[in-house]
C-alpha angles and dihedrals in degrees: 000000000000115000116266097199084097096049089049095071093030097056105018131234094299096060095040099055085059097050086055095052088047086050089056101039118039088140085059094050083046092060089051085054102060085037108054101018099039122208090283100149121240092241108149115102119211087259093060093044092042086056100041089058096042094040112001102109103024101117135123082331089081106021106038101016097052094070091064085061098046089051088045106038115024132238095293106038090051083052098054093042096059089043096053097035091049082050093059096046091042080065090055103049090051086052094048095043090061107049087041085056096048088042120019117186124140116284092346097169094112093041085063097051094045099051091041101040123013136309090245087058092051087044087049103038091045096048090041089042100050090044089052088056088039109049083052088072098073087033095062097038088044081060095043082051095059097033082058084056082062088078108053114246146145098226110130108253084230094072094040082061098047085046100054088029106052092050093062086057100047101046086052090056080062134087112287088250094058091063088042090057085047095056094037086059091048094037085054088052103042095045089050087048098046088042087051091051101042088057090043090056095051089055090046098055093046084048114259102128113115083263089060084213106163098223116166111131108348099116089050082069105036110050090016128240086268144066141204137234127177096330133056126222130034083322087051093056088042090063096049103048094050086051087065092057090078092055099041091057092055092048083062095038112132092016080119098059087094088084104040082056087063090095094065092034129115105241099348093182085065095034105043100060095043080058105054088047088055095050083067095061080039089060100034100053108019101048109016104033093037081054088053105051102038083047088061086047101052131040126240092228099050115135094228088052106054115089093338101166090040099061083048098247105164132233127002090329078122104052112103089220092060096055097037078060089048093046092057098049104248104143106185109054101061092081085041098052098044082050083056080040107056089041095058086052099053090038089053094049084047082056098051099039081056090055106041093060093050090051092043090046091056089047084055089043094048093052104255105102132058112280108243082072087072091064106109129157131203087356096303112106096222084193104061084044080056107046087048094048086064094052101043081059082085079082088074091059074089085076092074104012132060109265098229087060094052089049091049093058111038085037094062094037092058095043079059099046090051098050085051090050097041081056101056085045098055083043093049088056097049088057086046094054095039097051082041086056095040101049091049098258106147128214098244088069091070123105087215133024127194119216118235103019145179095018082065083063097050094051083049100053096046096034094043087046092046095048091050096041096050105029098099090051090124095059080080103050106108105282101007096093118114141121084266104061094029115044098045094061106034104031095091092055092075090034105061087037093055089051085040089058107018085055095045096045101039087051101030100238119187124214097252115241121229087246094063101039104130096217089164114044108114092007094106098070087063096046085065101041091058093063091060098063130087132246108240111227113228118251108212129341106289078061088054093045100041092039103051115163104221085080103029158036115013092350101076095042085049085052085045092051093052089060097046099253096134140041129233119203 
């Protein structure tokens, strides 16, 4: 056992009670192991988390979505509101990747917030949270359904959705890596498609599309970089460009899934934070540069373009991508892009129904869901994949309604429910970097350390709150009120509030105090485990630079060990 009389002055009493107990009951910490992490298998090799964070919840959002931006909005305004809205994710992934480094379980979102917050907040985030993942199941394969329509058949819609649906179940009754082979081939997929376009839509604008048309900004001029919505005038294109928000957000919903993954993750305190560097280029390029550019290609006024999906128009007929090809002349890419298409959108609903079992696991594991959601066998809780399974039927609501009904509900329903959750995450960090700061913990202890933070957390919290909280505001304008425009955004509000307050009166939780904030339960085994994996040796320079070891690998422990946040037998 290493000597704790120098942890005692680097951490503070606080700290330091809890090393010593450490030092006397590792059994006991043993027994909180199997109890709160479970026996899921850290099965997920650098390459799987690398890709989850670069391609694992790009689906219909970006490819298909962002053309109801673009019709609304306009080219700039579409621009600004994935820049801003991948500004504010970008926050809470940096608030998410350090409390998962400094504690890594399966899906821990809602123990977080449990042990920072209050236990009502952990009951209420892991219940919303798996229902937001989960409730992207049936949305994706809602999508897949109506890109298949693309390509005439007679095939009942019915069997197109058992055959995209039953896949996603049976390869989560498999092994974690399984599902980690399955996302690296359609990340690989996804990332070569969005490159591709990306590049088609910058000759295309300089003219070098078959049609040799010079387009550059021209539509930024006729009809104009702005829509307008309800109103006319500089309120009008307000109004349109905060009614984007909601989709914008949708089109980045899950991103986030890479670190609830970092409890089944190889080396997470190496991983993880490769990752969450990686989720900014993902950001940069993939959303906001590939808007841009298709925004400088289409016209927010095409006809091809305006209420697409409304009007019932199948397969990719909506994305903007798609018409800005057509537009051009090129033949032969539109069947090739709704296959990419409808492969992004099965690979995403694989994603969250991955997702959704792991935070729902944690919420079983944590106490504050019904046992049998604990069973799990050869690390995969069969419960959670089968929980999940019964909700993601409502996909099958397509059989007897129009599918572009049925995505316009759950969609907006889920872009709610992850602006409520974003906000409970950005909030659960405030009070994590608070109690750190108030039992003595510094920062250079942790293996990662977000820059910036914690004002990131704050922007997230008001601007996440603000967004969910306004973006119905059009339901009240004189003849716009209906169930339709105001259930789906504002439904999940008095929701979550009615779990919030009937869990913590009901069980008398207490706001936890940054005194009693337990930073270190469960966090030994870990410890240990770090010192068993390898350090990867870079492979050429980018490795070096990417992979310094001031911030990972055996670096940080080595920093943690310093400060007396792990034990050597």
């Amino acid at each position: 056992m290493t000597s704790i009389s120098k942890d005692i002055e680097a951490i503070g009493a606080k700290g330091a009670e809890h090393i010593q107990s450490e030092h006397a009951g590792d059994l006991k910490d043993f027994e909180f192991e199997q109890r709160n992490v479970g026996t899921l298998q850290r099965r997920l090799k650098s390459r799987h988390v690398q890709f989850l964070a670069l391609s694992g919840a790009i689906g219909t959002g970006l490819f298909v979505g962002s053309g109801q931006v673009l019709s609304l909005a306009g080219p700039l305004s579409a621009f600004l509101a994935y820049l801003i809205t991948g500004g504010n994710l970008y926050c809470v992934i940096n608030s998410m990747g350090e409390m998962a480094t400094w504690l890594p379980l399966p899906g821990a979102v809602p123990v977080y917030a449990a042990r920072y917050v209050d236990p009502a907040l952990g009951f209420t985030l892991g219940w919303n949270y798996w229902y937001q993942f989960a409730i992207g199941v049936p949305i994706e394969v809602t999508a897949a359904a109506i890109i298949i329509d693309y390509w005439p058949n007679a095939v009942p819609k019915v069997v197109w959705i058992t055959i995209l649906f039953l896949p996603m179940v049976i390869i989560n009754c498999f092994p974690v890596r399984i599902y980690g082979e399955a996302e690296f081939i359609f990340g690989a997929i996804k990332l070569t498609t969005i490159v591709g376009l990306i590049i088609l839509m910058l000759v295309i604008t300089l003219g070098g599309a078959p049609t040799g048309d010079r387009i550059g900004f021209r539509y930024w001029v006729n009809p104009g970089p702005m829509g307008e919505y309800l109103k006319t005038g500089a309120l009008g294109r307000f109004l349109a460009f905060w009614k984007v928000f909601i989709q914008a957000t949708f089109s980045y919903g899950g991103s986030e899934m890479v670190v609830i993954a970092a409890g089944e993750t190889e080396n997470p305190r190496r991983n993880i934070p490769k990752a969450v560097r990686r989720i900014f280029w993902r950001i940069a390029i993939f959303y906001v540069v590939s808007i841009f550019l298709v925004g400088m290609c289409v016209s927010r006024n095409d006809p091809r373009l305006l209420d697409a999906i409304d009007r019932g128009e199948p397969g990719v007929a909506a994305s903007p991508f798609v018409i800005a090809i057509a537009n051009g002349g090129i033949r032969a890419l539109p069947s090739i892009i709704n296959a990419v298409v409808l492969s992004s959108a099965w690979s995403a609903g694989n994603a969250f129904f991955y997702a959704s079992t792991r935070i729902l696991y944690a919420t079983a594991l944590d106490g504050k869901a019904p046992r049998f959601l604990r069973y799990e066998k050869w690390g995969i809780p069969y419960g959670c994949v089968g929980i999940t399974s019964a909700l993601s039927l409502l996909v099958y609501l397509n059989v007897s309604s129009h599918s572009e009904d049925v995505f316009f509900w759950i969609s907006n329903l889920s872009s709610v429910s992850t602006l409520i959750v974003w906000t409970s995450v950005s909030i659960t960090y405030i009070r994590f970097y608070q109690g750190m700061k108030y039992q003595g913990i510094p920062r250079s202890a942790m293996p990662y350390r977000a820059p910036f933070q914690p004002y990131l957390a704050y922007f997230s919290a008001i601007f996440s709150a603000t967004v969910a909280f306004f973006n119905g505001f059009d339901c009240f304008f004189p003849g716009k009120f209906s169930a339709k425009t105001f259930v789906p955004p504002y439904i999940d509000i008095p929701i979550f509030a009615c779990l919030f307050l009937g869990y913590k009166f009901t069980m008398g939780t207490k706001f936890v105090k940054k005194d009693e904030m337990d930073f270190f339960s469960g966090k030994a085994e870990i410890d240990r485990l770090e010192q068993t994996w390898e350090e990867p040796k870079p492979r050429n320079f980018l490795g070096q630079f990417g992979d310094s070891p001031r911030e990972f690998g055996s670096g940080s422990h080595n920093r943690m060990l310093d400060y007396g946040f792990s034990i050597e037998e």
